[in-house]
N, C-alpha and C positions, 0 to 999 in steps of 0.2 A: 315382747318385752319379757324379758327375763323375772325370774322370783326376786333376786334379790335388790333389782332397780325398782320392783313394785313395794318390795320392804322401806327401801333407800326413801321415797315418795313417802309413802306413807307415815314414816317417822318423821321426817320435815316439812311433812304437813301437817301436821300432828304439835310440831312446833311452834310454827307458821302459827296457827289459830290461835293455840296457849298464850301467846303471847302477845299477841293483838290484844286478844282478850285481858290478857295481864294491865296491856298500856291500858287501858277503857277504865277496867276496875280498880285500879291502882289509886290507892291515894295519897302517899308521898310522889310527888314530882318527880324527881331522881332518879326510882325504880322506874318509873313508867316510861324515863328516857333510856336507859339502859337496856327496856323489856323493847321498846321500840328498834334498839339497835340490832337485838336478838332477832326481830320479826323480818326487818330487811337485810340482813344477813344469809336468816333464811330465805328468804325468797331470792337472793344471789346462788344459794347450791342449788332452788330449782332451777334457773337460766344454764348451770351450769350442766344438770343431767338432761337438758334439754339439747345441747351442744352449740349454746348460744356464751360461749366465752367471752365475746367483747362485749355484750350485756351488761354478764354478771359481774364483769371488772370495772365498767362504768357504774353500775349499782355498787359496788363499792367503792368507789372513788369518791362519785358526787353524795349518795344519799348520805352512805354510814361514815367519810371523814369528811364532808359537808357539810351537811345538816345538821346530822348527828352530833359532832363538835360544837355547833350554833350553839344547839340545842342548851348542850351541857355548859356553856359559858353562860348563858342567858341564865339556866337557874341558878349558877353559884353566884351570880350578880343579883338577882336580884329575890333570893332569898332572905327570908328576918330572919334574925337569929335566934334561937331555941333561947329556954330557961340559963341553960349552961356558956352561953356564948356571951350573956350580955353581961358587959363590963361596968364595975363601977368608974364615975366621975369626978 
């Protein structure tokens, strides 16, 4: 393995975790679906330094504009609305 595929790894793995961790500690919603799209993402360029292409293409197919997409519809539905949002009657 070369220096810079061991760089390559280690920087997106290094993401990988950050942002797992981000989704975990995260306490707006939102971000932590956004930080989750970040973490399967990455985990798609490691399938892809691995030389597993049609993985990482199904990994982004179904998780990050599957799930991901759920995801994001579910909390703009069923979000309250802030101070700023709520309208008079």
């Amino acid at each position: 393995m070369a220096l810079h595929e061991t760089i390559a790894f280690a920087l997106f793995a290094a993401i990988t975790v950050g942002s797992s961790i981000g989704v975990v500690l995260m306490r707006d919603v939102w971000h932590s679906a956004l930080l989750l799209g970040v973490a399967l993402l990455s985990v798609a360029v490691h399938y892809v330094m691995l030389q597993a292409e049609f993985i990482a293409a199904m990994q982004v197919l179904v998780y990050v504009g599957g799930v991901l997409i759920l995801i994001t519809f579910a909390v703009m539905l069923t979000r309250e609305p802030g101070p700023q949002e709520v309208t008079e009657t």
